[in-house]
Backbone bond lengths (Angstrom), bond angles and torsions (degrees), N, CA, C in turn:
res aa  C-N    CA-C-N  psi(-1)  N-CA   C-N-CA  omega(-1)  CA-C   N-CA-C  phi
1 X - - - 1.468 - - 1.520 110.12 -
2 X 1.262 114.86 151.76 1.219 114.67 153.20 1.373 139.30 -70.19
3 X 1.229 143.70 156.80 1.042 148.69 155.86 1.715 124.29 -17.95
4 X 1.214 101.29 -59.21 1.581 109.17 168.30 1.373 115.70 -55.65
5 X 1.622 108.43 -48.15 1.261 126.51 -169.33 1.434 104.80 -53.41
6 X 1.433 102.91 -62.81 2.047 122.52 -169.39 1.812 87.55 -52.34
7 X 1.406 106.39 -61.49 1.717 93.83 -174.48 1.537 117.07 -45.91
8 X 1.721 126.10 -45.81 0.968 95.96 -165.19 1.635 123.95 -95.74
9 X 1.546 116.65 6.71 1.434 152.66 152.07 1.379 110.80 -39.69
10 X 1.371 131.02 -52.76 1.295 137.50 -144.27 1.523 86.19 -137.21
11 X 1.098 135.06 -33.31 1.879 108.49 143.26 1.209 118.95 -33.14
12 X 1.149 105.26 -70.18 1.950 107.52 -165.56 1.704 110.25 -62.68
13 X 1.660 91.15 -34.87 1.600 90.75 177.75 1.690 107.60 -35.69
14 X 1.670 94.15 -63.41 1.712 94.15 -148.74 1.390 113.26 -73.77
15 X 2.080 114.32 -5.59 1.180 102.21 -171.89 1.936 109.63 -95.60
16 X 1.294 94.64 0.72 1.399 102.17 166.03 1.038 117.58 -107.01
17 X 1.497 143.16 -7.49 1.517 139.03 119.86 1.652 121.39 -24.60
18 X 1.366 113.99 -68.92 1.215 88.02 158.60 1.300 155.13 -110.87
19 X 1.362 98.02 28.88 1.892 124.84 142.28 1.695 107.29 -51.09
20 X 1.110 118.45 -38.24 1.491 117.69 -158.67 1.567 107.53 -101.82
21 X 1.566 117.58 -13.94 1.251 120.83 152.85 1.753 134.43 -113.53
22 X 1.331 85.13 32.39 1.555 91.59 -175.67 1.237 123.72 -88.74
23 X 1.449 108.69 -1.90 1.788 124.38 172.41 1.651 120.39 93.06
24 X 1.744 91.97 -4.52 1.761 89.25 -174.90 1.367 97.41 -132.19
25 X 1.632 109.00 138.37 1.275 120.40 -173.62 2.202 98.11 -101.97
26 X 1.348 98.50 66.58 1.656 113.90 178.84 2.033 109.44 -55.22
27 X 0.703 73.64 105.60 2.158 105.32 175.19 1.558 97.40 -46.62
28 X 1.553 129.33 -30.03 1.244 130.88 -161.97 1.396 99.41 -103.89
29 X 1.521 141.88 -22.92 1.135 156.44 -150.59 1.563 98.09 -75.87
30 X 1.368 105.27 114.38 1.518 113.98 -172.33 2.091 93.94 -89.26
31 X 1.023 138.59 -9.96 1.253 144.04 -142.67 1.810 82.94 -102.83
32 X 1.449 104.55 -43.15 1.742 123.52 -157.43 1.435 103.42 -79.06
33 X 1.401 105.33 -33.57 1.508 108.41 -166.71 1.563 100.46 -84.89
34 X 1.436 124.56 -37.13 1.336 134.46 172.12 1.698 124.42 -43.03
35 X 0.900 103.86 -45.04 1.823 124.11 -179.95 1.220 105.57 -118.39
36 X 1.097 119.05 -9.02 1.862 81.64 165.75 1.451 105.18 99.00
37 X 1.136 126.71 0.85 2.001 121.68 -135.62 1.850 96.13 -144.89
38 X 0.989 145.62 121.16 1.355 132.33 110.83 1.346 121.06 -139.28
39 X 1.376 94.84 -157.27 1.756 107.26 -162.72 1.665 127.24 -28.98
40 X 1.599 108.37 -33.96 1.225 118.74 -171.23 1.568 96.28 -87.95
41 X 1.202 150.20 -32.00 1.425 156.08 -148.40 1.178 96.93 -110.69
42 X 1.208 141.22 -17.07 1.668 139.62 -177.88 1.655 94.32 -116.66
43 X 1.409 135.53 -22.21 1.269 110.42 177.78 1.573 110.76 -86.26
44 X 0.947 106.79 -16.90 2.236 93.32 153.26 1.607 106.49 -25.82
45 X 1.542 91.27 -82.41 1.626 112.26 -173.57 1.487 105.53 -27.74
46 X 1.689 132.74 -27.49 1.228 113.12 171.32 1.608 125.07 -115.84
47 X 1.240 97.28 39.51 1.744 104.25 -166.93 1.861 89.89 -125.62
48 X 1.631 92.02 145.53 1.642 111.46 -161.30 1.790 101.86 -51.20
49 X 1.731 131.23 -33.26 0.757 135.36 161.82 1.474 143.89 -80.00
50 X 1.804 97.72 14.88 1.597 102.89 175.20 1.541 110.69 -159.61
51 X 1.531 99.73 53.54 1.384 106.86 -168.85 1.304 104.71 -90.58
52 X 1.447 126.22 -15.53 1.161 138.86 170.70 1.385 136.45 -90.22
53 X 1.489 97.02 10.91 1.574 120.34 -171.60 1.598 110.28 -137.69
54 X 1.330 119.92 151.12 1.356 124.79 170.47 1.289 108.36 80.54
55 X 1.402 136.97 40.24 1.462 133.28 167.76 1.736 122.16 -63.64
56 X 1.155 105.32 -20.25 1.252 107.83 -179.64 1.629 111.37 -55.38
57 X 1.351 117.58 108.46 1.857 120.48 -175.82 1.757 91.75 167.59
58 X 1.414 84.33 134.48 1.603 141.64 -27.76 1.194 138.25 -67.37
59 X 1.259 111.28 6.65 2.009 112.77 -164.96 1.735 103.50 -108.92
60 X 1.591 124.81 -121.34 1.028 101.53 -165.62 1.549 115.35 -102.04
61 X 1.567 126.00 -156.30 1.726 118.69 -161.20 1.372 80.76 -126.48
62 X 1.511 133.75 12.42 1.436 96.98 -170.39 1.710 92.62 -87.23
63 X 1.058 135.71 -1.93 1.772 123.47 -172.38 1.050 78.39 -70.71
64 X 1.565 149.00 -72.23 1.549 130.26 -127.04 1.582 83.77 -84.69
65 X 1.353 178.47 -11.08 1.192 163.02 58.86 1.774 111.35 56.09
66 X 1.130 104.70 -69.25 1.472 118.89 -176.19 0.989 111.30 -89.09
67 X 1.331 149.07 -58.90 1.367 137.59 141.82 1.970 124.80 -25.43
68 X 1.080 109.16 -56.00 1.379 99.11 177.26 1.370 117.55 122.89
69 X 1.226 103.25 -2.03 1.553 106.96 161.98 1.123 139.42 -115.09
70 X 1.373 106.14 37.54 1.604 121.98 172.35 1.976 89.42 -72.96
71 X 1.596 96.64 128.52 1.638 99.38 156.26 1.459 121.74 -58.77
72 X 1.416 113.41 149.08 1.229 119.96 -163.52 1.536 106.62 -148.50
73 X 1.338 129.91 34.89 1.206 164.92 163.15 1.413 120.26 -72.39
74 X 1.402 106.11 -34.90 1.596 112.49 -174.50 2.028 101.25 77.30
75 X 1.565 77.72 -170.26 1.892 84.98 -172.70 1.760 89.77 -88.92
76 X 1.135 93.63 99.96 1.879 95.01 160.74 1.058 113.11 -91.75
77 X 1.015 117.81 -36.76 1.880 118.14 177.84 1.194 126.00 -26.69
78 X 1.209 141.48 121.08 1.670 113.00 -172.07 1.718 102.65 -106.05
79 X 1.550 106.84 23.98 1.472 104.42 150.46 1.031 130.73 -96.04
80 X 1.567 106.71 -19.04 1.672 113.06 156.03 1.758 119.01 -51.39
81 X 1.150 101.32 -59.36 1.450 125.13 171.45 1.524 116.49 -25.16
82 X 1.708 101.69 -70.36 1.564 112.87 -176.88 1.734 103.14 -63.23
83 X 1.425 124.26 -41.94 1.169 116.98 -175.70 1.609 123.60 -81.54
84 X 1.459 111.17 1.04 1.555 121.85 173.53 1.543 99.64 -96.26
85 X 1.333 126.32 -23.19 1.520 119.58 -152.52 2.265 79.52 -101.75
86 X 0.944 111.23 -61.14 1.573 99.03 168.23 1.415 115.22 -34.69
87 X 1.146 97.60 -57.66 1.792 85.26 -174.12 1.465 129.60 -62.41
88 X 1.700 103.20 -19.49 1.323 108.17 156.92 1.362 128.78 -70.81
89 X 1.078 126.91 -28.29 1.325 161.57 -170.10 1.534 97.95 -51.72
90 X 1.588 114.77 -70.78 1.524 134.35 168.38 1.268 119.11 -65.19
91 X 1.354 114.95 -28.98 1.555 108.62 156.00 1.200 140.57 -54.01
92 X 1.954 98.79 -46.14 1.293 104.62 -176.51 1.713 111.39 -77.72
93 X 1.444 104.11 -9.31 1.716 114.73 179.42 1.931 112.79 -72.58
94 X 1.705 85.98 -27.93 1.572 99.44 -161.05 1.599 93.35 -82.83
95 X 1.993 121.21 -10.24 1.430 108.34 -152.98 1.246 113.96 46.28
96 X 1.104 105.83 61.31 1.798 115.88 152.78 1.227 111.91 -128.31
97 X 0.866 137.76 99.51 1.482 130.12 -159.74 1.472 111.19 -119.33
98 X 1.353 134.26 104.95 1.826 115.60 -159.60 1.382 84.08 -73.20
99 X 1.417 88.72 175.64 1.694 122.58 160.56 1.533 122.76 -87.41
100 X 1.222 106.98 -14.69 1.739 110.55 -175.13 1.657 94.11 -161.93
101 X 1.407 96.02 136.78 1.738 125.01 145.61 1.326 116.86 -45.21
102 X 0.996 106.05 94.00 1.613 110.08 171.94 1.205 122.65 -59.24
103 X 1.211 134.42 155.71 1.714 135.95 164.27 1.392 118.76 -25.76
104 X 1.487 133.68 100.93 1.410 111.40 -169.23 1.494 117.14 -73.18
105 X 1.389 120.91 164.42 1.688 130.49 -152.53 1.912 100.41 -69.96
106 X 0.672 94.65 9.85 1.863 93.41 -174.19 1.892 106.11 -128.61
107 X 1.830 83.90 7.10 1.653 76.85 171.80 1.548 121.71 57.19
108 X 0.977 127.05 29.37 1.867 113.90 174.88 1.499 78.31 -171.34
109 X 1.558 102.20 -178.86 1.308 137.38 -160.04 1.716 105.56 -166.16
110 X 1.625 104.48 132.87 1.343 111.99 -175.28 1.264 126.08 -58.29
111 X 1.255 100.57 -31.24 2.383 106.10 171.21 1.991 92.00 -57.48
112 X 1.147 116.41 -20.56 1.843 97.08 -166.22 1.559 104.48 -79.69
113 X 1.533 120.70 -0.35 1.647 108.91 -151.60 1.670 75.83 -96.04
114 X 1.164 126.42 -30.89 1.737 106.54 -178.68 1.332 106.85 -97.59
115 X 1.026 145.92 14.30 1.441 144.01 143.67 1.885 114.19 -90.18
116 X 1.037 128.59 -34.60 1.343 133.48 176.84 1.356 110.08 -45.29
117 X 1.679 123.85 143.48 1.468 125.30 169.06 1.671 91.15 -77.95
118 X 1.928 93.88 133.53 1.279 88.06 174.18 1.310 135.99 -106.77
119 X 1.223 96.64 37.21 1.818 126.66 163.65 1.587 111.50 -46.44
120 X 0.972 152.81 150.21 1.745 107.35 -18.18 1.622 109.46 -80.48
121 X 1.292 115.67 16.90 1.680 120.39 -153.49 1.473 111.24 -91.43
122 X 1.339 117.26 -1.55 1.060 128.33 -138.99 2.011 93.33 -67.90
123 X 1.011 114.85 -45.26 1.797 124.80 -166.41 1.881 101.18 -89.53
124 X 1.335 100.54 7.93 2.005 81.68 -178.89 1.331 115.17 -97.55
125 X 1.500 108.43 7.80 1.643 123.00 161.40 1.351 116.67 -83.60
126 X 1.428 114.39 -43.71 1.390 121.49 -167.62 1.905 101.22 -83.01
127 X 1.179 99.31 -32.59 1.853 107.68 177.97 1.469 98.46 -67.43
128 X 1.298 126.48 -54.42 1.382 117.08 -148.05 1.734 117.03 -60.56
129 X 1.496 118.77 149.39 1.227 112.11 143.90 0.968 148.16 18.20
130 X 1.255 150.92 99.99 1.907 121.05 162.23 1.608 116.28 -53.39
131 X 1.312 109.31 -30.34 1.569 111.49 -175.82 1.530 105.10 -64.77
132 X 1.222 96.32 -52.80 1.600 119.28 -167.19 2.131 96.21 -36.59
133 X 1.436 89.98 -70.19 1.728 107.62 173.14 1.071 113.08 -42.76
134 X 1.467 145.46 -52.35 0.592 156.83 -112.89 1.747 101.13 -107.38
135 X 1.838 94.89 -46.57 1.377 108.16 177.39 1.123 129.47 -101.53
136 X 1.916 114.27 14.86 1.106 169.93 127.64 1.559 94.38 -8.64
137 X 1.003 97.67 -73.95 1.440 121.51 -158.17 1.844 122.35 -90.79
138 X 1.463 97.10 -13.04 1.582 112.35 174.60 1.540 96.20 -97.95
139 X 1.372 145.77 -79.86 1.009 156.34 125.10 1.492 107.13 42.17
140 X 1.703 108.85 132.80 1.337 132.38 -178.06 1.501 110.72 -112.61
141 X 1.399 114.68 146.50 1.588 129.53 -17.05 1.306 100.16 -81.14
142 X 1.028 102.99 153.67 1.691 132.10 176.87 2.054 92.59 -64.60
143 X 1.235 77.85 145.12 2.039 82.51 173.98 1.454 105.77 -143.19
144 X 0.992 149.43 142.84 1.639 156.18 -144.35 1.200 106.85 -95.36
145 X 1.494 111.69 129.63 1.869 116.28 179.07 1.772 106.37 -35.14
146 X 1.143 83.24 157.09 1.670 103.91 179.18 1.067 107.59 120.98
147 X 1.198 105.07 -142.59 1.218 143.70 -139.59 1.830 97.72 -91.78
148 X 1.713 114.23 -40.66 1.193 117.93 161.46 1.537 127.18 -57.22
149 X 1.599 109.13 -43.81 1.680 112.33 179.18 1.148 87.65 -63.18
150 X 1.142 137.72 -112.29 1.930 126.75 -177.75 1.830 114.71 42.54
151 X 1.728 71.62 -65.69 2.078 86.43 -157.59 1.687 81.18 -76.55
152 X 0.901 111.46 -64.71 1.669 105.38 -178.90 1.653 126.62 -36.17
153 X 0.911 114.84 -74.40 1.789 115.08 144.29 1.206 107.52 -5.69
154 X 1.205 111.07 -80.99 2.174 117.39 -157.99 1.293 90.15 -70.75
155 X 1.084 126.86 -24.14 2.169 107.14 -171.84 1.457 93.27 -76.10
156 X 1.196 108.94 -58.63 1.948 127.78 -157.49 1.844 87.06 -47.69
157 X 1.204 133.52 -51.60 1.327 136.25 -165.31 1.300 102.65 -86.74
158 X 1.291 144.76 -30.20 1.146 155.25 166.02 1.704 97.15 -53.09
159 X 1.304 119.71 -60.16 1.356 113.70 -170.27 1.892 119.40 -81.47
160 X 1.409 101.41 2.65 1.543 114.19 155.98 1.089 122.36 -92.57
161 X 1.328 101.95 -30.49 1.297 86.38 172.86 1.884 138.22 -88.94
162 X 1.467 105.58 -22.32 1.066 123.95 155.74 1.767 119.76 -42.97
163 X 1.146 104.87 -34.02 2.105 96.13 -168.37 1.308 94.99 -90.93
164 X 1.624 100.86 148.46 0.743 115.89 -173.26 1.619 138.59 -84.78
165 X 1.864 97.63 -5.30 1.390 113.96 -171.39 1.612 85.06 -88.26
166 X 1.400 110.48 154.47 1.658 107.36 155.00 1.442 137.42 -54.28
167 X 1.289 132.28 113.11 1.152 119.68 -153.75 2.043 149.67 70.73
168 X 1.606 72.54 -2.21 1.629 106.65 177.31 1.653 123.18 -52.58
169 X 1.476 109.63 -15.90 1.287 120.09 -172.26 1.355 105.31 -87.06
170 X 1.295 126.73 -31.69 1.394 142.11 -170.05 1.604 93.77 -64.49
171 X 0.872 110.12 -52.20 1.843 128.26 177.41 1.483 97.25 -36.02
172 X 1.452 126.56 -61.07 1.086 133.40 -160.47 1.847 118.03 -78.59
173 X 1.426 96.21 -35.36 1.692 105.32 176.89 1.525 108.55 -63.59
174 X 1.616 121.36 -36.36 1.383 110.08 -163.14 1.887 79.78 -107.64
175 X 1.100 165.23 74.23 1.581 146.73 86.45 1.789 85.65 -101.56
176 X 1.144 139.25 63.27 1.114 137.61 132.42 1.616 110.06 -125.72
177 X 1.461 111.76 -42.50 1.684 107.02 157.49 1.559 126.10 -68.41
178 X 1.416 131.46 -13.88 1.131 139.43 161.29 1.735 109.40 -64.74
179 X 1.856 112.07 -35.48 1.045 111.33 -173.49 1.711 122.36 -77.29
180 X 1.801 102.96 -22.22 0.935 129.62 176.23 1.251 121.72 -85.08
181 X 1.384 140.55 -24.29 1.074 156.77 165.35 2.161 104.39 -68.08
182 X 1.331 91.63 -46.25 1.416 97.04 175.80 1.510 123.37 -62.80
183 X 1.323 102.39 -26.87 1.411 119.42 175.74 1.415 119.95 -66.08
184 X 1.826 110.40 -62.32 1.032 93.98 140.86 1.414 178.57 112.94
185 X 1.117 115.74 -176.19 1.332 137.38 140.73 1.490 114.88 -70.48
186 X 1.017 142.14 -32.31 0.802 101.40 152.39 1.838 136.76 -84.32
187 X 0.984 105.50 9.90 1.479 124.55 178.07 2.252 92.97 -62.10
188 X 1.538 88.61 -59.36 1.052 98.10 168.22 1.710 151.65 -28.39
189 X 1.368 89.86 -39.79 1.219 109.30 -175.80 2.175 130.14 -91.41
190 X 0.553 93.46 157.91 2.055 81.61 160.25 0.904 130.44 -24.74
191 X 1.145 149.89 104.52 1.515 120.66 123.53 1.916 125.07 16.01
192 X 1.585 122.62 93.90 1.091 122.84 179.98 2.007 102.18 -63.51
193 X 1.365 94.52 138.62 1.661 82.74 159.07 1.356 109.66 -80.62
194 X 1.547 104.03 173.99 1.476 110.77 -162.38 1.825 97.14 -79.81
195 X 1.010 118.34 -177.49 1.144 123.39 -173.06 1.724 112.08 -106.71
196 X 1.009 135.15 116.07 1.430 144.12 -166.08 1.258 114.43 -113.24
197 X 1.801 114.05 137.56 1.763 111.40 168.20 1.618 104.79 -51.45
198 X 1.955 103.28 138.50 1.756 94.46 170.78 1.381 104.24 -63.13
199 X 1.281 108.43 -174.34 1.643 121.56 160.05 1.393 118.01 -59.30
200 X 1.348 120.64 -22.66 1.184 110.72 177.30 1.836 124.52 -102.27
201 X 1.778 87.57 44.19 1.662 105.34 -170.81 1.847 126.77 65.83
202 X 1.466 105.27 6.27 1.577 96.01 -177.83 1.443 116.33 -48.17
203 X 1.534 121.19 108.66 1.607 89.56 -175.99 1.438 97.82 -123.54
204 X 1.480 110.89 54.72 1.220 130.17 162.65 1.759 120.01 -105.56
205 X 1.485 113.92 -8.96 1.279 132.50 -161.32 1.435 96.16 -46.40
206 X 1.491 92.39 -73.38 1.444 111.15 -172.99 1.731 130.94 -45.19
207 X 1.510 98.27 -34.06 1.628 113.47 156.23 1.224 105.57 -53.03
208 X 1.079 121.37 -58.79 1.869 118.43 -160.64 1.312 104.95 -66.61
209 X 1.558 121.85 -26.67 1.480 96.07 177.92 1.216 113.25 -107.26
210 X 1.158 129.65 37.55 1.385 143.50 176.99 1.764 87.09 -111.11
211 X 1.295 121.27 -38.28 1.908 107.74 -169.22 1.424 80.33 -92.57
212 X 0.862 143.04 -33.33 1.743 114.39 155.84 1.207 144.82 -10.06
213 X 1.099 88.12 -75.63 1.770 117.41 -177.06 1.826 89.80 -87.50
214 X 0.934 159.52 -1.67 1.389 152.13 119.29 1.690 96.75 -45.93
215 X 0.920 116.18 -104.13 1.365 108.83 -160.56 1.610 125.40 -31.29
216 X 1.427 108.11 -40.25 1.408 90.29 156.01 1.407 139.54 -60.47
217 X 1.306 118.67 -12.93 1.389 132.65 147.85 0.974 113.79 -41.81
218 X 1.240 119.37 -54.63 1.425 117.91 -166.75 1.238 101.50 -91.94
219 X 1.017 139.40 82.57 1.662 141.93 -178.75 1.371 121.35 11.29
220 X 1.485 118.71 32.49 1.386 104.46 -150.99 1.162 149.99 106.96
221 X 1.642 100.31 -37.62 1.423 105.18 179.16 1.324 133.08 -79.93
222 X 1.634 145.65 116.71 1.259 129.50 -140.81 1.432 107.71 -80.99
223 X 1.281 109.67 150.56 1.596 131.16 -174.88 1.480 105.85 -143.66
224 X 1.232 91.67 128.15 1.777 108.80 156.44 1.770 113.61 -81.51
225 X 0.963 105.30 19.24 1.644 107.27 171.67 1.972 124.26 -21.51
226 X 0.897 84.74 -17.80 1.331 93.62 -151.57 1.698 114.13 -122.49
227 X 1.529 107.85 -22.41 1.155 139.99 -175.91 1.811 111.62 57.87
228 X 1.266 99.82 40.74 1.168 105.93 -178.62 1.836 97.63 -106.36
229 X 1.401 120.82 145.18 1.496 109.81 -174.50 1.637 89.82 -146.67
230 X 1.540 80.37 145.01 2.129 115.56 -155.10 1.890 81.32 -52.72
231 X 0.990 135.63 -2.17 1.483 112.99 -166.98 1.884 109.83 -80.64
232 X 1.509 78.45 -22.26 2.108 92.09 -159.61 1.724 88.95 -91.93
């Protein structure tokens, strides 16, 4: 390539890189509709149970298609869940009501993991662990026999085996089921009201519960992210 070319190649690359990790699978996203690909369909690729699936990023999904490692799990996530059932939520407020379920953002559906060839996955059951299996099966979110446990299996062991402390991966599967379990419940719950200045003008309210919901991101751990501090 040329020069111009490589520049304008590796522009788009990186701005659909982080299109594809920006956490929102946006309905308006002309980049999303183009490839086949965003935020929700590539964050498999980084969750302890689909590290072995969803490579396609940044361009299009049909390689993991033809190859065989498009996930086929469906949306198990139940952060997909809470954030599809909101969005209906405002729809049905807005009277917009579709006519059909669209393709969900992760591309597959759970009836496909026992119909799917389960190529290339076929040995990451018979390879894995007993622990690995074991915690396979305790371990959040649950994803439906087939062709998905497979992909689930080889990530979950994939991510033990990678750390470097002994046994360090185990660490990582259960604050991802703690994270998932947290989810949820709150799936569970209300509708929060929005957050409002008090009467006595706080018009920091709304910051604080925005570094909230950051910090629960972060497992907990406290952050001034935001530079907002618990005093105000």
């Amino acid at each position: 390539m040329t020069a111009r070319q490589s520049v304008w190649l590796f522009t788009g690359a990186t701005i659909k890189t982080v299109d594809d990790h920006c956490g929102y699978a946006l309905p308006f996203d002309p980049l999303q509709h183009i490839t086949s690909n965003n935020a929700g369909y590539h964050d498999v690729h980084h969750q302890s149970w689909g590290i072995k699936t969803n490579f396609s990023q940044p361009f299009f999904t049909f390689w993991d298609g033809f190859l065989g490692t498009k996930w086929v799990g469906g949306d198990v996530s139940a952060r997909y869940e809470r954030a599809r059932n909101l969005a209906q939520k405002k729809a049905d407020a807005d009277s917009v009501v579709p006519t059909s379920v669209s393709e969900p953002i992760t591309h597959s559906e759970p009836s496909q993991s026992v119909s799917a060839n389960p190529s290339p996955y076929e040995q990451d059951w018979q390879n894995a662990d007993p622990d690995v299996k074991n915690a396979h099966s305790k371990t959040l979110p649950h994803v439906p026999a087939g062709k998905a446990t497979q992909q689930a299996v080889g990530s979950r062991q994939q991510v033990v085996d990678d750390m470097a402390q002994p046994r360090g991966g185990f660490s990582v599967l259960k604050e991802e089921t703690a994270e998932e379990r947290e989810a949820q419940r709150s799936l569970r719950r209300s509708p929060r009201k929005k957050s409002m200045p008090s009467a006595s003008g706080n018009a920091f309210a709304p910051m604080k519960e925005i570094r909230d919901r950051v910090n629960t991101s972060l497992r907990g751990k406290g952050s001034a992210v935001l530079g907002v501090e618990s005093s105000r």
